[in-house]
C-alpha positions in Angstrom: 7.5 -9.3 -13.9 8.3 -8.4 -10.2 5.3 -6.5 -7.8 4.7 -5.9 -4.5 2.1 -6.1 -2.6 1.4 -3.3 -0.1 -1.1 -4.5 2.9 -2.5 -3.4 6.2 -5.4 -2.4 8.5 -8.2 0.4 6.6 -7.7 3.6 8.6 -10.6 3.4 10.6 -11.2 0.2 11.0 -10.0 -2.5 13.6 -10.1 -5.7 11.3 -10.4 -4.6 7.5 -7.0 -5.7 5.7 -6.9 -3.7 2.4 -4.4 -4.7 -0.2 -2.8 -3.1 -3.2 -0.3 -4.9 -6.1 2.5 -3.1 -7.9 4.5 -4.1 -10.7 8.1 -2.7 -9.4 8.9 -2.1 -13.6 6.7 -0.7 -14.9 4.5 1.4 -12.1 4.9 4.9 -10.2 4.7 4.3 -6.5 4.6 7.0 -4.0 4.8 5.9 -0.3 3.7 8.8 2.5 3.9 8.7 6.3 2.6 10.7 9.0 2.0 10.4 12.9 -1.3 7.7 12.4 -1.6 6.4 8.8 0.5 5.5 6.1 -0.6 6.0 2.2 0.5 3.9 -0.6 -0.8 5.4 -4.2 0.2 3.8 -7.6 0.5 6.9 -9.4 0.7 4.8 -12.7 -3.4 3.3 -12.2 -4.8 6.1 -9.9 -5.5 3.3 -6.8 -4.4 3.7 -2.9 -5.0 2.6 0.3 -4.2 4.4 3.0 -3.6 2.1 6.3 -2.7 2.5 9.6 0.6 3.1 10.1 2.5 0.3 12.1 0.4 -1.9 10.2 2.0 -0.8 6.5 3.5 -4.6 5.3 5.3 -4.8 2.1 6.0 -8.2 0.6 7.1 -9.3 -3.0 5.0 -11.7 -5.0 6.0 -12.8 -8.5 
């Protein structure tokens, strides 16, 4: 099983790094930008994070 991980800084917040894991097989992922922040939702389990937007990393993890 492939996922990626989606990280970055909270909206918000200066030094928070939220995190969220996706299995690139089996989930729904639905990736939204706008001017400040950028959301990352896992349609398949209901979670999110919504970051700020030059701060969006994507990185895969077995």
């Amino acid at each position: 099983m492939t996922k990626l991980s989606y990280s970055g800084l909270k909206n918000g917040e200066s030094d928070v790094e939220i995190k969220l894991l996706a299995d690139i097989q089996n989930d729904w992922i639905e990736i939204t930008h706008t001017k400040e922040v950028s959301q990352v939702m896992n349609k398949s389990t209901g979670e999110y994070i919504i970051v700020k937007r030059n701060t969006l990393i994507c990185e895969v993890v077995s």
